[in-house]
N, CA, C and O atoms as a Maestro MAE file, in Angstrom:
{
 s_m_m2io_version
 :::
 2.0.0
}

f_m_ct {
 s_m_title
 :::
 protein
 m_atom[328] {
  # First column is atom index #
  i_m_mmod_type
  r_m_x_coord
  r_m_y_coord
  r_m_z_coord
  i_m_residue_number
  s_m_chain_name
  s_m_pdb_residue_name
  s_m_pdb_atom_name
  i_m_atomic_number
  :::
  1 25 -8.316 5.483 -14.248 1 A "UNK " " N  " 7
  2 3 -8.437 4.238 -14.957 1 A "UNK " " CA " 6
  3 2 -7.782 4.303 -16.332 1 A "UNK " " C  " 6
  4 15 -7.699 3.237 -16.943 1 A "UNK " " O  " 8
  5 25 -7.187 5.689 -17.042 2 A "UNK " " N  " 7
  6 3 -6.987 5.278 -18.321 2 A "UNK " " CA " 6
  7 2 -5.237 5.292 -17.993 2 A "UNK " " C  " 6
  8 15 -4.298 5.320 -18.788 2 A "UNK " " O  " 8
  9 25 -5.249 5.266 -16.843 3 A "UNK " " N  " 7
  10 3 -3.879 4.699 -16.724 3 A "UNK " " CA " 6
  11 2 -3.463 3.516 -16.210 3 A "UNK " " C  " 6
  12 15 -2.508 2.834 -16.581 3 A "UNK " " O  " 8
  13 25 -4.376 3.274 -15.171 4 A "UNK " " N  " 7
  14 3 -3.879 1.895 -14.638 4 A "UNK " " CA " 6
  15 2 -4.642 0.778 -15.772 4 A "UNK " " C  " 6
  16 15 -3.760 0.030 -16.195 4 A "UNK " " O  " 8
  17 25 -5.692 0.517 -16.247 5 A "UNK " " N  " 7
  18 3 -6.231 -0.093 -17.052 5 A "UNK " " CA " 6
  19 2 -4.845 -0.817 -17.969 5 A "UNK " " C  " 6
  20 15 -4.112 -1.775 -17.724 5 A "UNK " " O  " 8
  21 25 -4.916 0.126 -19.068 6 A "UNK " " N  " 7
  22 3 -3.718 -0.242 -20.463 6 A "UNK " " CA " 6
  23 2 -2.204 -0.659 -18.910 6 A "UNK " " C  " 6
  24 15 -1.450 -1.631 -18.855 6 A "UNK " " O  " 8
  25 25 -2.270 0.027 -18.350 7 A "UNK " " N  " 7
  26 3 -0.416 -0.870 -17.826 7 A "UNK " " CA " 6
  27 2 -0.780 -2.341 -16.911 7 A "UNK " " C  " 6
  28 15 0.021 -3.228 -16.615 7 A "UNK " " O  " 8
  29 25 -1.980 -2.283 -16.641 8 A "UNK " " N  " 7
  30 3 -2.465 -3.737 -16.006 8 A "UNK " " CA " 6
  31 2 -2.457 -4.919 -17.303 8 A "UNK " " C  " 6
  32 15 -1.958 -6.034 -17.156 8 A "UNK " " O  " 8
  33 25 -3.162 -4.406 -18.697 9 A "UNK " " N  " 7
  34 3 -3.118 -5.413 -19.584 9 A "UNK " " CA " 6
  35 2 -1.349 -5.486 -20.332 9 A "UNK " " C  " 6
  36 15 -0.980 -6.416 -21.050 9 A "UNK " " O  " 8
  37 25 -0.476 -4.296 -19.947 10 A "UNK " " N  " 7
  38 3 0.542 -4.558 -20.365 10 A "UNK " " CA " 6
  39 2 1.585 -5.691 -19.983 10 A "UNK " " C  " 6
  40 15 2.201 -6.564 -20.594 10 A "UNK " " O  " 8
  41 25 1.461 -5.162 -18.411 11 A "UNK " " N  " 7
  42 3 2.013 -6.016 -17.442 11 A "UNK " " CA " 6
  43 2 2.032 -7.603 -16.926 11 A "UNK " " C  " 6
  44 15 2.957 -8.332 -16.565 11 A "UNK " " O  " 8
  45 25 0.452 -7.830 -17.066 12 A "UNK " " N  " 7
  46 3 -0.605 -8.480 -16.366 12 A "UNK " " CA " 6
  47 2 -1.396 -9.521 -17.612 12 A "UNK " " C  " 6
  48 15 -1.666 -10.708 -17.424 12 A "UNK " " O  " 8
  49 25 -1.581 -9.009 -18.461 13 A "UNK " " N  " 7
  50 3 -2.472 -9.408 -19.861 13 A "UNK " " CA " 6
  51 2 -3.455 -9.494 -19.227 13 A "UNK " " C  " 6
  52 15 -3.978 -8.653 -18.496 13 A "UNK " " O  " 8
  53 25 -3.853 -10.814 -19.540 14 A "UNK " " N  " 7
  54 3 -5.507 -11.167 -18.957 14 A "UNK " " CA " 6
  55 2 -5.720 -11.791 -17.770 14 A "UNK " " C  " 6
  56 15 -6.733 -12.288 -17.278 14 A "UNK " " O  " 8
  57 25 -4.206 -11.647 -17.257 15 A "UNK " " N  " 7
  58 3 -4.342 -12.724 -16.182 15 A "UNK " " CA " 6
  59 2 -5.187 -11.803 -14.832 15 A "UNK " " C  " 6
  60 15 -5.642 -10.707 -15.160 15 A "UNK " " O  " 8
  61 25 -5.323 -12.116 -13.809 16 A "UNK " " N  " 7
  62 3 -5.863 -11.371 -12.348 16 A "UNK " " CA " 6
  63 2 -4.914 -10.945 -12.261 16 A "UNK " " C  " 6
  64 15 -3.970 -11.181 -13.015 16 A "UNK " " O  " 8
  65 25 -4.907 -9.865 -10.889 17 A "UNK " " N  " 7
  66 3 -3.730 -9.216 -10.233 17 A "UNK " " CA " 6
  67 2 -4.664 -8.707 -9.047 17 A "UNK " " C  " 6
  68 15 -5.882 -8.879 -9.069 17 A "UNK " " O  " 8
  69 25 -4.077 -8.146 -8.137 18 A "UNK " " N  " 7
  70 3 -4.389 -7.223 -7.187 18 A "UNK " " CA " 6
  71 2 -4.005 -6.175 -6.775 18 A "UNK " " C  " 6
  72 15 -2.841 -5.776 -6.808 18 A "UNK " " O  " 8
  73 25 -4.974 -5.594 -6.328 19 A "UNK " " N  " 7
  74 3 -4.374 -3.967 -6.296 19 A "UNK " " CA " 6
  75 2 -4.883 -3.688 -4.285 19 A "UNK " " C  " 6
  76 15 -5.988 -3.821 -3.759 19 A "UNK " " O  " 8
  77 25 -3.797 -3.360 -3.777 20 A "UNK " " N  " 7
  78 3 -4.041 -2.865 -2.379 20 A "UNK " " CA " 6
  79 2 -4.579 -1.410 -1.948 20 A "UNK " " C  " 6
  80 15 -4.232 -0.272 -2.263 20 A "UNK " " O  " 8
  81 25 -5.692 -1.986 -0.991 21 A "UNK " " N  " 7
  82 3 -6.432 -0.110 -0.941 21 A "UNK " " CA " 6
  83 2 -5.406 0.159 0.255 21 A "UNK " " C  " 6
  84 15 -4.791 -0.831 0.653 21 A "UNK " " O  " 8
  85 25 -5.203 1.138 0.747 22 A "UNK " " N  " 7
  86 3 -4.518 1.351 2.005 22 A "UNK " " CA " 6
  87 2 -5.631 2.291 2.545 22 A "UNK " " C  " 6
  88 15 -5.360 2.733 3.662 22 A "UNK " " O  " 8
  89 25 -7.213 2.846 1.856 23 A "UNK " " N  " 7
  90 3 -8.005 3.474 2.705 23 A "UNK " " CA " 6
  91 2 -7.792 4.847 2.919 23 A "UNK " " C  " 6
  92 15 -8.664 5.396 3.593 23 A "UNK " " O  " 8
  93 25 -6.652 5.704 2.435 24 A "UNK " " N  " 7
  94 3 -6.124 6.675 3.411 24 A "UNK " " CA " 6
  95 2 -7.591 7.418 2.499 24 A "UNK " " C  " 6
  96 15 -8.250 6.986 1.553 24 A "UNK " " O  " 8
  97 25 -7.682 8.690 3.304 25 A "UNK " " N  " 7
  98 3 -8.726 9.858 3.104 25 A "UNK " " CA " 6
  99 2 -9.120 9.371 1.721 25 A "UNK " " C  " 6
  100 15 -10.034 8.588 1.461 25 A "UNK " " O  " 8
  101 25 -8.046 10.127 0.638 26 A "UNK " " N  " 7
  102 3 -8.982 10.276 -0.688 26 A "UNK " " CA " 6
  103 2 -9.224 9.216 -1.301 26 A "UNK " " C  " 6
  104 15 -10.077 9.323 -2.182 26 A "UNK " " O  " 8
  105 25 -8.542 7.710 -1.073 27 A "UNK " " N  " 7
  106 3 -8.844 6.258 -1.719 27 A "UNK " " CA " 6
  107 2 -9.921 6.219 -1.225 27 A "UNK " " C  " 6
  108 15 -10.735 6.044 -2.132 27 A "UNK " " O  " 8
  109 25 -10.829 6.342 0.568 28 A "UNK " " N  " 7
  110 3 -12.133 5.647 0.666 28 A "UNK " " CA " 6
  111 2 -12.706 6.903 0.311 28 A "UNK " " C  " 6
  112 15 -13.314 7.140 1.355 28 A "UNK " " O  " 8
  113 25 -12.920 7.819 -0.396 29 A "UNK " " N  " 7
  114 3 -14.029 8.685 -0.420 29 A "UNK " " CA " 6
  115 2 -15.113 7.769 -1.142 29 A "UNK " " C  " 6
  116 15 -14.765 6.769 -1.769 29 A "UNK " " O  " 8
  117 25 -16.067 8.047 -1.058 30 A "UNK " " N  " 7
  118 3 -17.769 7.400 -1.390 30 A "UNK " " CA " 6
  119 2 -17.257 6.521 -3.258 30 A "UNK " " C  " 6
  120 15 -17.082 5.406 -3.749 30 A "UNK " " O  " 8
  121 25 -17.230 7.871 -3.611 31 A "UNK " " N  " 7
  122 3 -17.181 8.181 -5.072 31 A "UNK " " CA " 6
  123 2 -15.634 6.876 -5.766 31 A "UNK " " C  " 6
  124 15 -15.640 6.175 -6.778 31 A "UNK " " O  " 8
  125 25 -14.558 7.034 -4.715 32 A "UNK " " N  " 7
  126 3 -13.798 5.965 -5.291 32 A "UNK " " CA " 6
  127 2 -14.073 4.275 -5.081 32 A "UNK " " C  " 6
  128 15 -13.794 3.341 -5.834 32 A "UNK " " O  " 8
  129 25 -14.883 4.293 -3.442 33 A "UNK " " N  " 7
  130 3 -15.365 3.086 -3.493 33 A "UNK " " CA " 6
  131 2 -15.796 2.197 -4.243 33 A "UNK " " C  " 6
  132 15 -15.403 1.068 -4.538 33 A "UNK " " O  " 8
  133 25 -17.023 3.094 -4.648 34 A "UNK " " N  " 7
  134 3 -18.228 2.744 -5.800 34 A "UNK " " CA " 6
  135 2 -17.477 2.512 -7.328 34 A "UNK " " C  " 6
  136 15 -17.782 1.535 -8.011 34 A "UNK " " O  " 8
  137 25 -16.657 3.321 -7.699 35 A "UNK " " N  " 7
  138 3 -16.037 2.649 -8.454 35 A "UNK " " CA " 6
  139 2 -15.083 1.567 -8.690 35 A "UNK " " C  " 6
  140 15 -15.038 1.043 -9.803 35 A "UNK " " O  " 8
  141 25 -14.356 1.207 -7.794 36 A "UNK " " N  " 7
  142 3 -13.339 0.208 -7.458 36 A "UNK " " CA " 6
  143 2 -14.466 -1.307 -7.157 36 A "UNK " " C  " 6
  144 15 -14.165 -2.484 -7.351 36 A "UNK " " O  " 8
  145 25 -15.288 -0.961 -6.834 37 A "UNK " " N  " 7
  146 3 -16.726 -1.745 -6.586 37 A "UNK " " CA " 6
  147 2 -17.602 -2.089 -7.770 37 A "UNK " " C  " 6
  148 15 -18.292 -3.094 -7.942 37 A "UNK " " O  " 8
  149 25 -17.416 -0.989 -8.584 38 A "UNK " " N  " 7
  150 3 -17.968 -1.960 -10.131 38 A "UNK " " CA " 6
  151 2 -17.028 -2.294 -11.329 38 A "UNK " " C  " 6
  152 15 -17.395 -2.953 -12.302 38 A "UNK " " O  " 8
  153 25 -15.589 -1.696 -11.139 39 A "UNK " " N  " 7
  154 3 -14.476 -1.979 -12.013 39 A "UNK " " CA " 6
  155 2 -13.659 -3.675 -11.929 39 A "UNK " " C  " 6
  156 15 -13.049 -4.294 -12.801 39 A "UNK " " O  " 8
  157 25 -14.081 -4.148 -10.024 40 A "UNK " " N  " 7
  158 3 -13.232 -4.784 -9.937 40 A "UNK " " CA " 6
  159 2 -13.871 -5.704 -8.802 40 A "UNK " " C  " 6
  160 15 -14.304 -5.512 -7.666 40 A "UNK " " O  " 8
  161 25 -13.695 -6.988 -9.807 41 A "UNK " " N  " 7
  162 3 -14.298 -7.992 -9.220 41 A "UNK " " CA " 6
  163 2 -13.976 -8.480 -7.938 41 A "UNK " " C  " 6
  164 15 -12.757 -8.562 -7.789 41 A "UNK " " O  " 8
  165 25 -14.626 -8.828 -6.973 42 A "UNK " " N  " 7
  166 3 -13.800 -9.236 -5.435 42 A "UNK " " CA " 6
  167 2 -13.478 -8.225 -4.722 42 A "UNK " " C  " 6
  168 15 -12.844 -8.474 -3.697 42 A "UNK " " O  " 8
  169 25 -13.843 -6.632 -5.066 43 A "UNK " " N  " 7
  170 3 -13.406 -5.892 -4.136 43 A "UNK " " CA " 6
  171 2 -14.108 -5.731 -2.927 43 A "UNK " " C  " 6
  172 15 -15.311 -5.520 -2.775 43 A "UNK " " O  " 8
  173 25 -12.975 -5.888 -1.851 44 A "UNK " " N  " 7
  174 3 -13.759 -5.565 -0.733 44 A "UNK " " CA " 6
  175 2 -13.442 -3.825 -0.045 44 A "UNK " " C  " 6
  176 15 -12.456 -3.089 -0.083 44 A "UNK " " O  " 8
  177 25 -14.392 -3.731 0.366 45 A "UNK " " N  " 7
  178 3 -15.125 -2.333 1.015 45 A "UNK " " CA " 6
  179 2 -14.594 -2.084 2.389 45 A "UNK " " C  " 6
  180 15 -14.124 -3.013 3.047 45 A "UNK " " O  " 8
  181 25 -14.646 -1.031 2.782 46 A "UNK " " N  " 7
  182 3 -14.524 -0.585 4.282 46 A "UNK " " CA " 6
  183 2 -15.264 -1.397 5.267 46 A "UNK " " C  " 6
  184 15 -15.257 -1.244 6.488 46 A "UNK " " O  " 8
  185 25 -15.769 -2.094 4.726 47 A "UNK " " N  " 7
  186 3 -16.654 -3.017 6.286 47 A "UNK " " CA " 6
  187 2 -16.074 -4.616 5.941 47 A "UNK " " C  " 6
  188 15 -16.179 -5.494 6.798 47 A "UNK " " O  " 8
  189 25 -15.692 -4.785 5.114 48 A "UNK " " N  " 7
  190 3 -14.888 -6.047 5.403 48 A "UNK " " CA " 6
  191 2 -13.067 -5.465 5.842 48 A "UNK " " C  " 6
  192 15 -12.581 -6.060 6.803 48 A "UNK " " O  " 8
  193 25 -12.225 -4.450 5.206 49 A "UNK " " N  " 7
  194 3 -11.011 -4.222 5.215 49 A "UNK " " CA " 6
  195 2 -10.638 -4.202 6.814 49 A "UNK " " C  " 6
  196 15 -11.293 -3.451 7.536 49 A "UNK " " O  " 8
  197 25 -9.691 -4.941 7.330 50 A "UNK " " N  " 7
  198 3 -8.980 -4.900 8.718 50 A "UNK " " CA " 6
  199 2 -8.917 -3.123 8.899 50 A "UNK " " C  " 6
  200 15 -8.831 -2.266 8.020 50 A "UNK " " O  " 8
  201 25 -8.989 -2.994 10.213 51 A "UNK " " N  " 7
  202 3 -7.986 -1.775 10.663 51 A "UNK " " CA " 6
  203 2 -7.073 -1.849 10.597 51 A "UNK " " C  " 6
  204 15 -6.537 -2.936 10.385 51 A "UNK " " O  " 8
  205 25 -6.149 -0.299 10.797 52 A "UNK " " N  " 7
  206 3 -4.787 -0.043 10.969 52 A "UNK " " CA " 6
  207 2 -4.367 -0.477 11.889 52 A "UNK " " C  " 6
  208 15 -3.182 -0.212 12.097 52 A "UNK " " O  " 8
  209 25 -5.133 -1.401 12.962 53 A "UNK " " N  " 7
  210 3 -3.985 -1.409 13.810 53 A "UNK " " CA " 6
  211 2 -3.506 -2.282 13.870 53 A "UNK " " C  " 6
  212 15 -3.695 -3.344 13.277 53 A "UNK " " O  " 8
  213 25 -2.396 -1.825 15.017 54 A "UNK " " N  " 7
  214 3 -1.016 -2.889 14.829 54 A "UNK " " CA " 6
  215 2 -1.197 -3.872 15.157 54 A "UNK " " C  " 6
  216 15 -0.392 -4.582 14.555 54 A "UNK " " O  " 8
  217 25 -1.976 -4.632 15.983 55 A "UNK " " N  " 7
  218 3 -2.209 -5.273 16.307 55 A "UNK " " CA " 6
  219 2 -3.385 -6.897 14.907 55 A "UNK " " C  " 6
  220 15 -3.369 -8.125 14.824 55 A "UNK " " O  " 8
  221 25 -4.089 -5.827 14.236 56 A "UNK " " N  " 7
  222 3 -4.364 -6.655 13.377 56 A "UNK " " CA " 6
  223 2 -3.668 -6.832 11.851 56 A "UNK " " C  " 6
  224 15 -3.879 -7.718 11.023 56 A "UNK " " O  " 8
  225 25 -2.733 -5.635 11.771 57 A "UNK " " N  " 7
  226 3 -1.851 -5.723 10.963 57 A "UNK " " CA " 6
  227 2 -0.361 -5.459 11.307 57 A "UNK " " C  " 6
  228 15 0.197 -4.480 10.813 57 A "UNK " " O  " 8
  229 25 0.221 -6.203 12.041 58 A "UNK " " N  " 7
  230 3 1.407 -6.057 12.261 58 A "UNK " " CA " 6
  231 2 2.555 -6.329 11.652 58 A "UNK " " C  " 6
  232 15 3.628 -6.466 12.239 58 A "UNK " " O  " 8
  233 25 2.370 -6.423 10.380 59 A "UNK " " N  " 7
  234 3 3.853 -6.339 9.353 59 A "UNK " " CA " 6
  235 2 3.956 -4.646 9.129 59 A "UNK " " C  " 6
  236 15 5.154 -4.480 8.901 59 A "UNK " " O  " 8
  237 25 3.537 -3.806 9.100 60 A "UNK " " N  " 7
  238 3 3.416 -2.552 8.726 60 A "UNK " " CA " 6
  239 2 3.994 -2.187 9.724 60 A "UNK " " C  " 6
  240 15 4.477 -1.082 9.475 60 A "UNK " " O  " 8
  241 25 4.323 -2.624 11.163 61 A "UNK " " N  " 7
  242 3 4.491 -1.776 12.174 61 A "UNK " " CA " 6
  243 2 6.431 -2.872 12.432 61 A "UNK " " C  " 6
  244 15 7.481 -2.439 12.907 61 A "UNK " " O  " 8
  245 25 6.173 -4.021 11.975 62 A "UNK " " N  " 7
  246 3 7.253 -4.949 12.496 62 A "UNK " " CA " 6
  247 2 8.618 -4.643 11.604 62 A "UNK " " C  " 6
  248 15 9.582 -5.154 12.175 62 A "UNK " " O  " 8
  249 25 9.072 -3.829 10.130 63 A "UNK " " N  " 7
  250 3 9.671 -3.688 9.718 63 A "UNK " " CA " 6
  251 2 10.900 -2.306 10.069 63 A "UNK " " C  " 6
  252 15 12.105 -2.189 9.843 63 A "UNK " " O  " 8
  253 25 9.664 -1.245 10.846 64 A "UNK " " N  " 7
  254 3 10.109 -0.105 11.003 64 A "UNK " " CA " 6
  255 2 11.195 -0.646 12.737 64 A "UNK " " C  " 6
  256 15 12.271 -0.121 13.020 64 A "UNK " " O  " 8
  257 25 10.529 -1.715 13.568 65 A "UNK " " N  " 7
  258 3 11.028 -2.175 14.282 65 A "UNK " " CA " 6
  259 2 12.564 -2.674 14.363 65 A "UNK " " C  " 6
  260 15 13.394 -2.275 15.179 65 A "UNK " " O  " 8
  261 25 12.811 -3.850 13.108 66 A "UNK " " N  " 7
  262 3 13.660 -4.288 12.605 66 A "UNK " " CA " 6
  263 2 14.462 -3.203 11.842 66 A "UNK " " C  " 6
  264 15 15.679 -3.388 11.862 66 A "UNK " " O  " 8
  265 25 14.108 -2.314 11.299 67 A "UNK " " N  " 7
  266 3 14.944 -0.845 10.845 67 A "UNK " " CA " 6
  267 2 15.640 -0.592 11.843 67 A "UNK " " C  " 6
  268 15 16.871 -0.613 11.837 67 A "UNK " " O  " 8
  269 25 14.743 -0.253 13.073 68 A "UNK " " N  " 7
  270 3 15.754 0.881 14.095 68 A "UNK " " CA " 6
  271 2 16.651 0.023 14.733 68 A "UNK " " C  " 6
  272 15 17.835 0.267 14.965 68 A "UNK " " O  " 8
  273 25 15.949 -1.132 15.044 69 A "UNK " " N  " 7
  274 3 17.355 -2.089 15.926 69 A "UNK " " CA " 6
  275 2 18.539 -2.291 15.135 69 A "UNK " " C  " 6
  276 15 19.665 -1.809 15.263 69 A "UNK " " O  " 8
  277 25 18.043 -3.137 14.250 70 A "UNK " " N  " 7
  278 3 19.317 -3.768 13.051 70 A "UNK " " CA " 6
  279 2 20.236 -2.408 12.379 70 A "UNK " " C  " 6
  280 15 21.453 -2.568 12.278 70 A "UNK " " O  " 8
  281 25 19.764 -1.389 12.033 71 A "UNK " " N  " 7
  282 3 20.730 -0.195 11.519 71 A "UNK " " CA " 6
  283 2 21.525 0.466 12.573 71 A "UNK " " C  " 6
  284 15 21.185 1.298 13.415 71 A "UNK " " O  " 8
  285 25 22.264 0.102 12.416 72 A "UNK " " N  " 7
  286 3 23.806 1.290 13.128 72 A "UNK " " CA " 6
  287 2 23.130 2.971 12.880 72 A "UNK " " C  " 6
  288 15 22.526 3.488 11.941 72 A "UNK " " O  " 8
  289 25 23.463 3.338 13.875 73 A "UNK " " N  " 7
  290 3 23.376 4.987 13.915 73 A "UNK " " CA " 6
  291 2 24.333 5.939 13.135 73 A "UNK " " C  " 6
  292 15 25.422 6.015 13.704 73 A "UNK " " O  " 8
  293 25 24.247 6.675 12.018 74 A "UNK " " N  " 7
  294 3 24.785 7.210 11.722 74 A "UNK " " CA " 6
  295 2 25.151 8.880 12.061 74 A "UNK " " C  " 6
  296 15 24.248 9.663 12.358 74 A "UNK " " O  " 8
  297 25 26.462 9.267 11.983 75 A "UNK " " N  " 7
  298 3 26.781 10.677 12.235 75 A "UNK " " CA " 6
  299 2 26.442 11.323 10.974 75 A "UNK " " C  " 6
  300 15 27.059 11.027 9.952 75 A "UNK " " O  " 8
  301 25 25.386 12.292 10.974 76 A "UNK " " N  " 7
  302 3 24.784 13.102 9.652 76 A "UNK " " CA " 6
  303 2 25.702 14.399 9.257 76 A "UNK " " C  " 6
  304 15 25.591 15.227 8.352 76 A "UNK " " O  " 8
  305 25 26.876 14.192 10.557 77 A "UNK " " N  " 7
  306 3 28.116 15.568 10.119 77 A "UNK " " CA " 6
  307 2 28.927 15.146 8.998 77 A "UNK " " C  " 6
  308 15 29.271 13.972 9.138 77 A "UNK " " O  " 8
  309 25 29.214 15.505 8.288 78 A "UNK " " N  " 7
  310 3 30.182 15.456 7.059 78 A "UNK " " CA " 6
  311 2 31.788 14.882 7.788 78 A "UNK " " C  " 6
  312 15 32.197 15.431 8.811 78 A "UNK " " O  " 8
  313 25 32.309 14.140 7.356 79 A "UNK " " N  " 7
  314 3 33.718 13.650 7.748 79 A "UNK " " CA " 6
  315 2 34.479 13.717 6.375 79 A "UNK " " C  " 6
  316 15 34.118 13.221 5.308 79 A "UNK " " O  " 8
  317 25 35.856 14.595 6.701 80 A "UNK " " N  " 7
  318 3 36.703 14.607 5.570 80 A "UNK " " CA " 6
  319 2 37.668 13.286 5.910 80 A "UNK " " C  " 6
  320 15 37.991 12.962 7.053 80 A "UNK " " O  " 8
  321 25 38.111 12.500 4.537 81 A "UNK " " N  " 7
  322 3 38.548 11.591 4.569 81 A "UNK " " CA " 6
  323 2 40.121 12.328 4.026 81 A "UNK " " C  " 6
  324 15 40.101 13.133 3.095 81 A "UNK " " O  " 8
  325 25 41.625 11.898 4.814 82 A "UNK " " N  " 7
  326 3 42.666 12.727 4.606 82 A "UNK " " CA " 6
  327 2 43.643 11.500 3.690 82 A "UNK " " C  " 6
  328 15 44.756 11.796 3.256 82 A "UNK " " O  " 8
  :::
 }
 m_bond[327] {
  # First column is bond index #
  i_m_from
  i_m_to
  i_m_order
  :::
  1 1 2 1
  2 2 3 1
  3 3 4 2
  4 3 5 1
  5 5 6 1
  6 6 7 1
  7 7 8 2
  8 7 9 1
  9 9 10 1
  10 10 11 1
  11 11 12 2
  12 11 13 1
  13 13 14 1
  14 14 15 1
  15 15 16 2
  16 15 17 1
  17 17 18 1
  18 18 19 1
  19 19 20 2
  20 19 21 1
  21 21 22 1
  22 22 23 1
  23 23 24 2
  24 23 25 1
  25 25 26 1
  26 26 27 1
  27 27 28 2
  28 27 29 1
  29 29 30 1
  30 30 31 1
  31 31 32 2
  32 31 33 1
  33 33 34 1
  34 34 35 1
  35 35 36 2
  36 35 37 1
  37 37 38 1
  38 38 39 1
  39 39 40 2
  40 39 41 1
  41 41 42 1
  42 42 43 1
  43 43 44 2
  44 43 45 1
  45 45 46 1
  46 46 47 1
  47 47 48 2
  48 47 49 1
  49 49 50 1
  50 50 51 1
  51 51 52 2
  52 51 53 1
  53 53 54 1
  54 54 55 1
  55 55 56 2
  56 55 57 1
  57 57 58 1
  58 58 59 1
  59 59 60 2
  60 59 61 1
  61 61 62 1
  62 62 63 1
  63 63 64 2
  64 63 65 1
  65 65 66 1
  66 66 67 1
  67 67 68 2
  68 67 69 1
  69 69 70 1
  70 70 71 1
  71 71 72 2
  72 71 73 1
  73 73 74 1
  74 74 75 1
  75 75 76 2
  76 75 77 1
  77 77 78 1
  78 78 79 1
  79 79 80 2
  80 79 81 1
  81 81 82 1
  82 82 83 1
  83 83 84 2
  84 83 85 1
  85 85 86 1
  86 86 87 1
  87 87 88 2
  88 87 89 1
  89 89 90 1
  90 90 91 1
  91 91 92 2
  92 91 93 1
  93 93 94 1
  94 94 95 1
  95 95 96 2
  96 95 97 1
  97 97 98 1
  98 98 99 1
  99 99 100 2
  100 99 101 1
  101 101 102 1
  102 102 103 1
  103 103 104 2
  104 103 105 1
  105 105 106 1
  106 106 107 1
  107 107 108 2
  108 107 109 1
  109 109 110 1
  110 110 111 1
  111 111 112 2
  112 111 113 1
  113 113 114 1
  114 114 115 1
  115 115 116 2
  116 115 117 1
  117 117 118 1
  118 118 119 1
  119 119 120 2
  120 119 121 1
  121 121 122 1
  122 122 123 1
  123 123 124 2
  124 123 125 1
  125 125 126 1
  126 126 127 1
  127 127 128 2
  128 127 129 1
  129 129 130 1
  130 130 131 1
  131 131 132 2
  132 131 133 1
  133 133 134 1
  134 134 135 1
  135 135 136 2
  136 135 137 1
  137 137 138 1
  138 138 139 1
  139 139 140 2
  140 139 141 1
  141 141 142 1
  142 142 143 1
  143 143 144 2
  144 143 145 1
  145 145 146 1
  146 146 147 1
  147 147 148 2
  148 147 149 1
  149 149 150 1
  150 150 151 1
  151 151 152 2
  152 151 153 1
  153 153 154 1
  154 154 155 1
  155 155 156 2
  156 155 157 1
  157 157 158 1
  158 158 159 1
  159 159 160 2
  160 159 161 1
  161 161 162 1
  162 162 163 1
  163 163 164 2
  164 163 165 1
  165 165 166 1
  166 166 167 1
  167 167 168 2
  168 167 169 1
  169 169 170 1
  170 170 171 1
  171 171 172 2
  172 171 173 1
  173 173 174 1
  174 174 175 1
  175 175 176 2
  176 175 177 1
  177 177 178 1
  178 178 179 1
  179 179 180 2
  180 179 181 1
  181 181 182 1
  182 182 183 1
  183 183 184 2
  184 183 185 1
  185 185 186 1
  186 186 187 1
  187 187 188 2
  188 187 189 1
  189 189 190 1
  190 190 191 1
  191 191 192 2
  192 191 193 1
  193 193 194 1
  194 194 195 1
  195 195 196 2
  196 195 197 1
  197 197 198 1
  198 198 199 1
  199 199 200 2
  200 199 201 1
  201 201 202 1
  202 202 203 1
  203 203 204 2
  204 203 205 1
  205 205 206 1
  206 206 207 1
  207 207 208 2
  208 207 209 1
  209 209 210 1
  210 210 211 1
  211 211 212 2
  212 211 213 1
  213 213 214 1
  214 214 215 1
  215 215 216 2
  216 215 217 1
  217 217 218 1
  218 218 219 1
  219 219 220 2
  220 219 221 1
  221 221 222 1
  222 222 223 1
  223 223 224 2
  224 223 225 1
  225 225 226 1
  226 226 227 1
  227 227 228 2
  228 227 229 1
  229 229 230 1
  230 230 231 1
  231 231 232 2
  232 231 233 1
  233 233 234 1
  234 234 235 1
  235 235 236 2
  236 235 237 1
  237 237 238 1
  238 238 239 1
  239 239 240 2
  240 239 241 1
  241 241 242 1
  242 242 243 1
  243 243 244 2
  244 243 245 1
  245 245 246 1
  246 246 247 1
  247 247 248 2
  248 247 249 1
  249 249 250 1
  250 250 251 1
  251 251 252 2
  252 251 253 1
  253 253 254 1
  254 254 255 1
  255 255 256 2
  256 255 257 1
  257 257 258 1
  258 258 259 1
  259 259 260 2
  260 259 261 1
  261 261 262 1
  262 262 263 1
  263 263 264 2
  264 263 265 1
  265 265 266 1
  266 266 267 1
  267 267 268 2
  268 267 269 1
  269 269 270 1
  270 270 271 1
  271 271 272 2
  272 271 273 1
  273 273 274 1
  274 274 275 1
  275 275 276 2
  276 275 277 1
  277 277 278 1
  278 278 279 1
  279 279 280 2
  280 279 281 1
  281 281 282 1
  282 282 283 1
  283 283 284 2
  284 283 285 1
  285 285 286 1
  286 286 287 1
  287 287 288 2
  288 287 289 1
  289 289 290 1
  290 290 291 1
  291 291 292 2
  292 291 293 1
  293 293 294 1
  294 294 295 1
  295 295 296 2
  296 295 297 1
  297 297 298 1
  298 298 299 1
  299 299 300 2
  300 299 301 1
  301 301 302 1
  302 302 303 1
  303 303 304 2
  304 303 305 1
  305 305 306 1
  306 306 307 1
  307 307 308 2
  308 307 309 1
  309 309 310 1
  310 310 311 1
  311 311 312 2
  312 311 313 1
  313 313 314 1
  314 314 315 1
  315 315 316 2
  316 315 317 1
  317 317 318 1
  318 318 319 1
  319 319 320 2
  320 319 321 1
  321 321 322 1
  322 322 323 1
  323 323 324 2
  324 323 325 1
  325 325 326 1
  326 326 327 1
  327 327 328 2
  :::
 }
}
């Protein structure tokens, strides 16, 4: 907090903002919950947050999609240009 705090009022002033949990291991431990839970108004918890899956979050899964089709394959061998 004594970092994100001061660059939220830098950024942000007084206005709201939001901050995304993504849940992984050390964001839901007990101890960060509870704080993100009295620092920050509207936060929601592991029993309201969607699952990972793709199915209920499918922009996370639909970009990597659009990556592999839309990008040309590249040769990772070095080519001398003469």
């Amino acid at each position: 907090m004594n970092v994100l705090l001061p660059w939220k009022y830098q950024h942000f002033g007084e206005n709201d903002f939001i901050l995304q949990q993504d849940l992984v291991p050390a964001h839901g431990a007990k101890t960060t919950i509870n704080l993100c839970a009295k620092l920050f108004h509207g936060f929601w918890g592991k029993d309201i947050w969607p699952s990972n899956s793709p199915v209920l979050n499918p922009m996370d899964f639909q970009f990597g999609l659009c990556w592999s089709r839309d990008s040309p394959a590249h040769d990772t061998r070095q080519k001398r240009q003469h």
